[in-house]
C-alpha positions as CSV (number, residue, x, y, z in Angstrom):
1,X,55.2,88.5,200.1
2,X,57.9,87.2,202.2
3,X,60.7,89.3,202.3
4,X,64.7,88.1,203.6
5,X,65.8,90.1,206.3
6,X,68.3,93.2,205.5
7,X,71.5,91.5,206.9
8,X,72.4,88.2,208.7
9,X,71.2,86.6,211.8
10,X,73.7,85.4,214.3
11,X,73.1,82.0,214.9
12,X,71.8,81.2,218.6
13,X,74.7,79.7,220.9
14,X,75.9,80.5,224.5
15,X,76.4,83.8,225.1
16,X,79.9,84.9,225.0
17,X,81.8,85.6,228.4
18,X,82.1,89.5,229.2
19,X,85.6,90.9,228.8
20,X,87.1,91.5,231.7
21,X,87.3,94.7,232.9
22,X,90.9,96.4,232.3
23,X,92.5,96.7,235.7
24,X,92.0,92.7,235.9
25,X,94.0,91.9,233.0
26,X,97.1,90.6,234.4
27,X,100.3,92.4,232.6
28,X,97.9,95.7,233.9
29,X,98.7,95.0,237.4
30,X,102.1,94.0,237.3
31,X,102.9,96.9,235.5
32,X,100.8,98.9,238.5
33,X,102.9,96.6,241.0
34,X,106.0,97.3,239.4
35,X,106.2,101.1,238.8
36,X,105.3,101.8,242.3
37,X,107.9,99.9,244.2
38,X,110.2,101.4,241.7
39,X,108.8,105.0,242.5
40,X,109.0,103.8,246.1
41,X,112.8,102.5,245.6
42,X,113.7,106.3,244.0
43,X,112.4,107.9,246.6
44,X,113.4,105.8,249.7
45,X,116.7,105.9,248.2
46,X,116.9,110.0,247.4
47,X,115.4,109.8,251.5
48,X,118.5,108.2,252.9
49,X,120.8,109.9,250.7
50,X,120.1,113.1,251.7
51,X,120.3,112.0,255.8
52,X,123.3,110.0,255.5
53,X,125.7,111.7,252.4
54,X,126.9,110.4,249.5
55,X,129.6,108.6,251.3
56,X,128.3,107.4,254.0
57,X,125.3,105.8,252.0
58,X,128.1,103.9,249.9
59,X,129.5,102.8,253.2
60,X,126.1,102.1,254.7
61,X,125.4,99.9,251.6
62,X,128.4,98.2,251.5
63,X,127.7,96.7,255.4
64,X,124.1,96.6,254.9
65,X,124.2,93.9,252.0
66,X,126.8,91.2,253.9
67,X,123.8,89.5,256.1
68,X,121.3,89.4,252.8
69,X,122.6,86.5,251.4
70,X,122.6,84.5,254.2
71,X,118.8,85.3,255.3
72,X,117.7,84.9,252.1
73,X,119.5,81.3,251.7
74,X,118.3,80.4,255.0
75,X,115.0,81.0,254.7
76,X,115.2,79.4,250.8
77,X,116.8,76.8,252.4
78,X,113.5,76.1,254.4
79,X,111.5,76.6,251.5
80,X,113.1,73.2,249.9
81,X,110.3,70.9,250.5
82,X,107.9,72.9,248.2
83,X,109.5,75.7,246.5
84,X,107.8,78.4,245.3
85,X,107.7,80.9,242.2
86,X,111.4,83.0,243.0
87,X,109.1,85.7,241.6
88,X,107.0,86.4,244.9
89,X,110.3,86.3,246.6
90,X,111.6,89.1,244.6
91,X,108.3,91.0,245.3
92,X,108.6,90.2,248.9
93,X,112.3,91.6,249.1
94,X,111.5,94.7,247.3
95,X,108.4,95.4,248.8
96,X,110.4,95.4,252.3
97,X,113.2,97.5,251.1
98,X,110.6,99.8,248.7
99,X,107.1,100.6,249.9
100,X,107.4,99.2,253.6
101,X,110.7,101.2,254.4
102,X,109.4,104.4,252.9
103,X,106.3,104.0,254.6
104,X,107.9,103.4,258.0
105,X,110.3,106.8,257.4
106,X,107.0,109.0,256.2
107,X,104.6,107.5,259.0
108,X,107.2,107.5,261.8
109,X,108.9,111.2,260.9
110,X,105.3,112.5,261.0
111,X,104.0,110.8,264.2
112,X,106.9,112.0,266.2
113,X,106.8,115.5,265.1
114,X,103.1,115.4,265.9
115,X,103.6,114.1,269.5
116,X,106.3,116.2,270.2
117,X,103.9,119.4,268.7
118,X,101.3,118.0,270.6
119,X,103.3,117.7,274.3
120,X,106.1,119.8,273.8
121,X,108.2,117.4,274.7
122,X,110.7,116.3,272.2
123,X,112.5,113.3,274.4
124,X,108.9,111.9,275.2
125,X,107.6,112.2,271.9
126,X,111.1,110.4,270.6
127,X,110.8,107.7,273.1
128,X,106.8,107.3,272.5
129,X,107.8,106.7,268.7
130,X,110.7,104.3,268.9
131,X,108.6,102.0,271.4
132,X,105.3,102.4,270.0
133,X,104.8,104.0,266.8
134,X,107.3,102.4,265.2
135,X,106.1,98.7,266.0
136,X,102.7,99.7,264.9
137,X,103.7,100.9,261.5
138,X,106.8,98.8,260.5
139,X,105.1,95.5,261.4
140,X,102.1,97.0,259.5
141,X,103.6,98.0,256.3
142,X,105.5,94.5,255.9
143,X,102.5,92.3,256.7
144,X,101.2,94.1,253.6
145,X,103.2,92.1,251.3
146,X,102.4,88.7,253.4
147,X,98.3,89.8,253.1
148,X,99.1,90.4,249.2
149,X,100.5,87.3,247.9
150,X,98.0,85.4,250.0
151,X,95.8,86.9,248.4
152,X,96.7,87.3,244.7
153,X,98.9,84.1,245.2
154,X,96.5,81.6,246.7
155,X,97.9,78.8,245.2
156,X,100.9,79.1,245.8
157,X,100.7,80.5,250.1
158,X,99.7,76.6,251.5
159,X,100.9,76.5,254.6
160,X,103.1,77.9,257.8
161,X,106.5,77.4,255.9
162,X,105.3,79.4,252.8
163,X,104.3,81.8,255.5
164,X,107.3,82.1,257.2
165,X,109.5,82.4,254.1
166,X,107.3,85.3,252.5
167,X,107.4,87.3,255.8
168,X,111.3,87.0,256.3
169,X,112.2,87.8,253.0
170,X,110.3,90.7,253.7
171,X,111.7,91.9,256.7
172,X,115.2,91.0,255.3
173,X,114.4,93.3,252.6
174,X,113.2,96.3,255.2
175,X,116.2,95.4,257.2
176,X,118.3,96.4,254.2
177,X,117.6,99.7,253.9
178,X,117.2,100.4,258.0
179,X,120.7,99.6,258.1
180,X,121.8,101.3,255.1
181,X,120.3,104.7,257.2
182,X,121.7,103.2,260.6
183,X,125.3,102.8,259.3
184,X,125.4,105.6,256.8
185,X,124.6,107.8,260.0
186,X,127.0,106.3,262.4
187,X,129.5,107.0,259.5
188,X,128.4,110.4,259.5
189,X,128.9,111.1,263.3
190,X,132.5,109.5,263.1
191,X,133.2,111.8,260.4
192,X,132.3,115.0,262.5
193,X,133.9,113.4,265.9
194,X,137.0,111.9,264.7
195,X,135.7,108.0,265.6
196,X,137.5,105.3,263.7
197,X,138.3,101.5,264.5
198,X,136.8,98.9,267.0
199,X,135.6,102.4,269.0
200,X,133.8,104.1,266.5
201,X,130.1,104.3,266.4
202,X,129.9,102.4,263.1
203,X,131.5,99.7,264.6
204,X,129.3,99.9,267.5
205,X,126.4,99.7,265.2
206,X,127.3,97.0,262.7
207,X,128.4,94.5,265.7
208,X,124.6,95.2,266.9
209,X,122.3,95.4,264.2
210,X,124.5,92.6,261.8
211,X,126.2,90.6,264.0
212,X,124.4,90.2,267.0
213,X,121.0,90.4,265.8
214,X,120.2,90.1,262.0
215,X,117.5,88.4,262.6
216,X,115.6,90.6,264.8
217,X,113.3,92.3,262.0
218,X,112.6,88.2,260.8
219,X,111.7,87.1,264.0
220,X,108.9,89.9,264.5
221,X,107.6,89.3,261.0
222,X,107.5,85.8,261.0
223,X,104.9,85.6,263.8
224,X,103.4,87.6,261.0
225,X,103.9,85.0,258.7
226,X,102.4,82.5,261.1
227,X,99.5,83.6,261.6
228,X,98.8,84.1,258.0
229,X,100.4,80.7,257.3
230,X,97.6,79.1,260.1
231,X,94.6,81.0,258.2
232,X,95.9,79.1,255.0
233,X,95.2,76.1,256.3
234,X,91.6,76.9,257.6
235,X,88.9,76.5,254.9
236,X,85.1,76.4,254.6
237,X,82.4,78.4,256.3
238,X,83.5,77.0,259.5
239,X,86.6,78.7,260.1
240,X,86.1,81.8,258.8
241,X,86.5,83.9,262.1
242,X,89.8,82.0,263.0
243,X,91.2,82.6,259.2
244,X,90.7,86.4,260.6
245,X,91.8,86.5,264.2
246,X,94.4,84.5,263.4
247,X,96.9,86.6,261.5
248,X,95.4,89.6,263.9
249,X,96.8,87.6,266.5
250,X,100.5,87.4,264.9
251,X,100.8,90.6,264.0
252,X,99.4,92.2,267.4
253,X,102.8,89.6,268.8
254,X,105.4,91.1,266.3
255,X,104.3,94.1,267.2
256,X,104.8,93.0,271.0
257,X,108.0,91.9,270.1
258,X,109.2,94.8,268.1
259,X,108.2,96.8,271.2
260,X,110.4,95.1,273.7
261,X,113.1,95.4,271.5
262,X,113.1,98.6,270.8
263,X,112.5,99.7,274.2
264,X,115.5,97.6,275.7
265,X,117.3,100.3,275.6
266,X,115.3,102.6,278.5
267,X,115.7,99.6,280.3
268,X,119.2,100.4,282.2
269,X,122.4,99.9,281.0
270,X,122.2,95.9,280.5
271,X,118.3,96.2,279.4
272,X,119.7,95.5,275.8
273,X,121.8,92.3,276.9
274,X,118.9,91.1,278.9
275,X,116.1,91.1,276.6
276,X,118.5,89.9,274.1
277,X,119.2,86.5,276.2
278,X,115.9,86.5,277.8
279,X,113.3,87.3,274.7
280,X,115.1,87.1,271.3
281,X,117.3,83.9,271.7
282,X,114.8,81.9,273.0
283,X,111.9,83.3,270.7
284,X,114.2,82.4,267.8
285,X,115.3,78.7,268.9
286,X,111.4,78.1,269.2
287,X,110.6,79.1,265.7
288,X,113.5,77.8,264.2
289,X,112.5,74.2,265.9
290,X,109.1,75.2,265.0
291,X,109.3,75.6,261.5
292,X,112.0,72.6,260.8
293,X,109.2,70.4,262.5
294,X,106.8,72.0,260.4
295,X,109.1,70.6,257.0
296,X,109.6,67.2,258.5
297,X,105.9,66.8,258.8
298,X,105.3,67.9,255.3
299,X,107.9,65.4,254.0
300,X,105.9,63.1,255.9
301,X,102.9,64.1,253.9
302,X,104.9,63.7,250.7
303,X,105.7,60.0,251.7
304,X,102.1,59.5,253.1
305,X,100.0,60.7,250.1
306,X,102.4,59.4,246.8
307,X,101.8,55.8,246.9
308,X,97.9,56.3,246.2
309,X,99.9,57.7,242.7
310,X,101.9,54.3,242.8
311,X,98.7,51.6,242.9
312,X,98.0,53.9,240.0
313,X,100.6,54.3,238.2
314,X,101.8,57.0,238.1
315,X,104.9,56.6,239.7
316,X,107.0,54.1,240.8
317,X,107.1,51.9,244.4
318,X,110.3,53.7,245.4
319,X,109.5,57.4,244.5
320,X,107.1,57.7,247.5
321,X,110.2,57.2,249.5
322,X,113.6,59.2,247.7
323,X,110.6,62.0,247.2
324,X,110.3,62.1,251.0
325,X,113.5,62.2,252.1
326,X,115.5,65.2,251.4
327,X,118.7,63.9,251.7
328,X,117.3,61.6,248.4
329,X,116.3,64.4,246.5
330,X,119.6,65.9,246.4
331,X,121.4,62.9,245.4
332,X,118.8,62.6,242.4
333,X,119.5,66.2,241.5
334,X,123.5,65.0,241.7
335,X,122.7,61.6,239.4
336,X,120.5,63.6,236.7
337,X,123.5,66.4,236.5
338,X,125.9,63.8,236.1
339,X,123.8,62.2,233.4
340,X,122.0,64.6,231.9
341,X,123.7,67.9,232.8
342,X,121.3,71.0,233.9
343,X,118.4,70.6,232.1
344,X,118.3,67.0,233.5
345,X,118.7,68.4,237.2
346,X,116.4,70.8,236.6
347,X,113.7,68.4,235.1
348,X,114.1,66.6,238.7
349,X,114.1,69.5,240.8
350,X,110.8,70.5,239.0
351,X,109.6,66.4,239.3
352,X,110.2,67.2,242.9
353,X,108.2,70.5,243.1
354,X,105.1,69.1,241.3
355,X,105.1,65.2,243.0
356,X,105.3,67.5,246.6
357,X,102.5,70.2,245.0
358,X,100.5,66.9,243.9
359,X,100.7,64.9,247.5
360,X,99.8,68.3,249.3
361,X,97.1,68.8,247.2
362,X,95.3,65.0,247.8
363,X,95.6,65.7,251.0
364,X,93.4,68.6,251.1
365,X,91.5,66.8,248.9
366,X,90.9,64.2,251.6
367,X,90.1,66.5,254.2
368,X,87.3,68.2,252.5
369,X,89.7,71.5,251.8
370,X,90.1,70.9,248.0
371,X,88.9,74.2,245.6
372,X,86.8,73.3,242.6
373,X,89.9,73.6,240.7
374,X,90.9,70.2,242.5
375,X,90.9,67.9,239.4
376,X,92.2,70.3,236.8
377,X,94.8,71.1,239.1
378,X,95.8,67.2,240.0
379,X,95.4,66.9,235.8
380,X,98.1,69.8,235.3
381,X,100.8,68.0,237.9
382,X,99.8,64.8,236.5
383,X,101.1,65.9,233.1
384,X,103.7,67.8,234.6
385,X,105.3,64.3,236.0
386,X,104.3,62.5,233.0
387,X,106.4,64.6,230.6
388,X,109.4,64.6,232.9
389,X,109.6,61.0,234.0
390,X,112.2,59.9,231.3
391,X,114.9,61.8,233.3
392,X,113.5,62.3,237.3
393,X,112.5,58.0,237.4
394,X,116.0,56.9,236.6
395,X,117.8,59.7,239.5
396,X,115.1,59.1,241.7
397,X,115.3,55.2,241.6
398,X,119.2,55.2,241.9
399,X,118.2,57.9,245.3
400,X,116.4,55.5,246.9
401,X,118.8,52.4,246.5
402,X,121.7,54.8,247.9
403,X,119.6,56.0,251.2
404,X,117.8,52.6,251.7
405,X,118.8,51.2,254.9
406,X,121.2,48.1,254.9
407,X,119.5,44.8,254.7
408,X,119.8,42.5,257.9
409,X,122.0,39.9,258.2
410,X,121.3,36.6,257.9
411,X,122.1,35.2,261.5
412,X,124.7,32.5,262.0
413,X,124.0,28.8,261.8
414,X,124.6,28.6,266.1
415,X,121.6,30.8,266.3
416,X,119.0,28.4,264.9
417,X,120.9,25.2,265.3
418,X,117.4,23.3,264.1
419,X,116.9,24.8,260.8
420,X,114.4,27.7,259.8
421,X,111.5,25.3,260.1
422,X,110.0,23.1,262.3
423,X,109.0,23.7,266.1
424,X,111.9,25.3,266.7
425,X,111.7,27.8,264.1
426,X,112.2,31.7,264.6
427,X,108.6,33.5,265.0
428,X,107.2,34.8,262.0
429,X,103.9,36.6,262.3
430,X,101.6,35.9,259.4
431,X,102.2,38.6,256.3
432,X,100.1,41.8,256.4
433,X,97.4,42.8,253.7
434,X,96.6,46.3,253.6
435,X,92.9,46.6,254.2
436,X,90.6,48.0,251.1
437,X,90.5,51.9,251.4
438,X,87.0,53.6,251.3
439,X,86.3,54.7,248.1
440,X,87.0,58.8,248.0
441,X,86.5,61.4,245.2
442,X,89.6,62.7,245.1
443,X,91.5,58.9,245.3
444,X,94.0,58.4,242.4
445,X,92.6,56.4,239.9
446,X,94.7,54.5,237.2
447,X,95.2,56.4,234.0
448,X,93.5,54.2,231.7
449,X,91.0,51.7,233.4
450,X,92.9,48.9,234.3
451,X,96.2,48.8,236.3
452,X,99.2,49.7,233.8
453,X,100.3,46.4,234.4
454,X,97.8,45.0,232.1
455,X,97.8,47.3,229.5
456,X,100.3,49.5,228.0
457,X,101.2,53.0,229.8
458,X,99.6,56.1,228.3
459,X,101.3,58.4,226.3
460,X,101.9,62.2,227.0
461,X,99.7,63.2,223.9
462,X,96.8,61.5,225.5
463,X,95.9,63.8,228.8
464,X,94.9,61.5,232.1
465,X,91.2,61.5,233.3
466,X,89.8,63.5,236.4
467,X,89.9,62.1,239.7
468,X,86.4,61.7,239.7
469,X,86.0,58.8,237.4
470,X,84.9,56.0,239.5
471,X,86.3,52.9,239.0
C-alpha cells in the first residue's frame, strides 16, 4: 500500500546562494573601519596632549588647521572632472590624522629608543630615525589608506588623478596632527624661555612647516598615489607584475623624498634652503603640470567617447562638447541654479559625474579593460542620465551656445569680386563622411532598435538594453 510521505517535499529549483559569511556584510566592516580610527583619534590625541599641554595643543590646533582647507580644495579642485564618493575622502583624511599618525609616533618612539639601546649613542640613533626610520614608516602607514580604497573601492580608484587626490588628502590629514605636535612644542619651549613674536620658535616653526612648505608631506605621498594610480590602469594577466612593481616603485621615491627632506637639515646651515629650491619646488611644479595634463586628457576622453551616446540617443550633439569643457560645466551648474535652484544644480553636477563615469568606462570597454560588470554598469549610468535629463539637457545646451566659438565672418564683397561660384570661386574641399566604425561589443547601441528619430524616445519606466545587443 502506498503510503504519502510524513511532511512536504521541497520542490526542486536552483539551489539557494550561501549567506555570506558575517565579516563580509557591509555595515560589519564599516562599523570595524569606524571604531578603530576613532580609538586611534583618542589615543593619538591623549599622545599629543600629554607632550605638548593643554595649551599649547589648543595653540598647536589653532595653526595646524589654517593650510587644511586649502589642500583639501586644491586637491578637490583636481578631482572635478570625475568626482568621487566625499566619503573615501573623509576616510582618507582621518586615516592620515588617526591610524597613520599614531602609527608613525608608536613605530618611530620605539625605533629610536632601540637604536640608541643598541649603540649607545643617543644623537646617532636621533639622526638614524629622523632620516631613515621615519620615511620608512610614515610613507608606509599613509599608503595604507591609498592600498585600501583601491582595493575595497575599485570602482571608484580609475586612474592617476583619483590616485593623487586619495594620497594627498591623506597626507594632509597626517600633516594635521604633525603640526599640531610641532607647534604645540615650540609653544612649550617659548613658554619655558621667554620667546614671543617674529623670534620665537613657534614662529620659526609655523613660517616652515605652513608657509613655506605645506605641501611637503603631499608631495611624498603622491608619488605614492601615482604609482597606485598607474597599476589602476593596467589590467589582464599581462600586466600583473607592473600593477605590483609599480606602486613599489612610488613608494620606495616618497620615501627617497621624505629622506632628503628630513635630512636637509645635517646638510650645513643652508642645506634646508637648498634642497628646498633644488628638490621640492621643482618636484612640485612637475607633478602639479603632471597631473593638470593628466585632467585635460581625460576631458579629452569625455569629448572623445560621448558622441557614440549621441548616434544613439542618448544625448544630444552638443553635450559631447559643454561635458568636455570645464569651463561649460560650470556655467550649466550656474543656468540650472538660476532655474531650478539646488536640486537643479545638483541634478547637473551629478549628469556631469555619471556622462564622465560613462565615457571612461567605454573606453575601457574598447581597450579590452572592461570587468564583466561592463554592461550592467553602462545600464546603471544610462538610467542615471535618463532620469536627470529634464533639468542637465536644457543647462548643458545653453553651456555650449555660451562657450562656442564665434562664427566667421562673412568676407567683404572686394574679396571675391566674381561671386562665390564659378572659376574664380574660393576653394572648398569636398564635405567629409565619417567612415563606418567596426562593429565593437561594447559600442552604444540605440535604446530601442531604430534611431530615436524614427520612433518615439523611451521612457524611464522602461530600462535600456545591454551593450551587447547587436544591431
Amino acid at each position: 500500500m502506498a503510503t504519502c510521505p510524513p511532511y512536504p517535499t521541497r520542490p526542486a529549483g536552483p539551489p539557494s546562494l550561501p549567506r555570506p559569511h558575517w565579516w563580509q556584510r557591509a555595515w560589519v566592516r564599516y562599523g570595524a573601519l569606524i571604531t578603530l580610527l576613532a580609538i586611534s583619534g583618542l589615543v593619538i590625541l591623549a599622545l599629543v596632549r600629554e607632550q605638548t599641554g593643554t595649551q599649547g595643543f589648543l595653540v598647536g590646533l589653532g595653526l595646524a588647521v589654517l593650510p587644511v582647507p586649502l589642500l583639501v580644495a586644491a586637491f578637490r579642485w583636481l578631482d572635478r572632472v570625475d568626482p568621487g564618493p566625499w566619503q573615501n575622502l573623509v576616510f582618507c583624511f582621518a586615516w592620515g590624522a588617526c591610524a597613520a599618525a599614531l602609527i608613525a609616533i608608536v613605530a618611530n618612539s620605539f625605533a629610536t629608543r632601540w637604536i640608541a639601546t643598541a649603540t649607545a649613542d643617543p644623537a646617532s640613533a636621533d639622526t638614524l630615525g629622523t632620516t631613515v626610520i621615519a620615511p620608512v614608516v610614515e610613507e608606509s602607514a599613509k599608503a595604507a589608506a591609498v592600498l585600501l580604497v583601491f582595493l575595497f573601492r575599485r570602482r571608484d580608484f580609475t586612474g592617476i588623478v583619483d590616485g593623487v587626490v586619495f594620497a594627498g588628502v591623506t597626507a594632509t590629514g597626517f600633516a594635521f596632527t604633525e603640526n599640531i605636535l610641532y607647534l604645540g612644542t615650540a609653544f612649550g619651549t617659548d613658554q619655558l624661555t621667554g620667546g614671543s613674536g617674529i623670534a620665537s620658535v613657534t614662529a620659526a616653526t609655523f613660517f616652515v612647516r605652513v608657509v613655506m612648505s605645506p605641501f611637503a608631506h603631499p608631495l611624498f605621498t603622491v608619488l605614492t598615489g601615482i604609482g597606485v594610480g598607474i597599476a589602476a590602469t593596467r589590467t589582464g594577466h599581462r600586466h600583473r607584475l607592473r600593477r605590483a612593481l609599480l606602486p613599489l616603485a612610488g613608494l620606495l621615491l616618497a620615501m627617497g623624498m621624505h629622506a632628503l627632506w628630513n635630512g636637509s637639515a645635517s646638510f650645513g646651515e643652508y642645506g634646508f634652503f637648498a634642497v628646498y629650491a633644488a628638490f621640492m619646488v621643482p618636484s612640485f611644479g612637475l607633478l602639479t603640470w603632471l597631473v593638470i595634463w593628466t585632467r585635460q586628457r581625460e576631458l579629452g576622453t569625455v569629448r572623445a567617447e560621448l558622441p557614440a551616446y549621441v548616434v544613439a540617443g542618448w544625448l544630444t550633439p552638443a553635450e559631447p562638447f559643454a561635458l568636455g569643457s570645464m569651463r561649460a560645466r560650470r556655467i550649466a551648474r550656474q543656468q540650472a541654479r538660476r532655474h531650478a535652484g539646488k536640486e537643479g544644480a545638483r541634478a547637473v553636477t551629478q549628469y556631469e559625474a555619471c556622462a564622465t563615469s560613462l565615457a571612461f568606462l567605454r573606453q575601457r570597454g574598447r581597450r579590452g579593460r572592461a570587468g564583466a560588470d561592463f554592461a550592467l554598469r553602462e545600464r546603471q549610468l544610462l538610467d542615471a542620465l535618463w532620469h536627470r535629463r529634464e533639468v542637465a539637457r536644457p543647462a548643458l545646451d545653453h553651456a555650449a551656445r555660451a562657450t562656442a566659438p564665434p562664427a566667421p565672418r562673412p568676407a567683404p564683397p572686394w574679396v571675391y569680386p566674381y561671386g562665390t561660384h564659378g572659376p574664380y570661386a574660393p576653394y572648398a574641399p569636398y564635405p567629409s563622411y565619417a567612415p563606418h566604425a567596426p562593429y565593437s561589443p561594447y559600442a552604444a547601441q540605440p535604446p530601442y532598435g531604430p534611431h530615436p528619430h524614427h520612433q518615439p524616445a523611451p521612457t524611464p519606466s522602461l530600462p535600456p538594453p545591454g551593450p551587447y545587443h547587436r544591431p
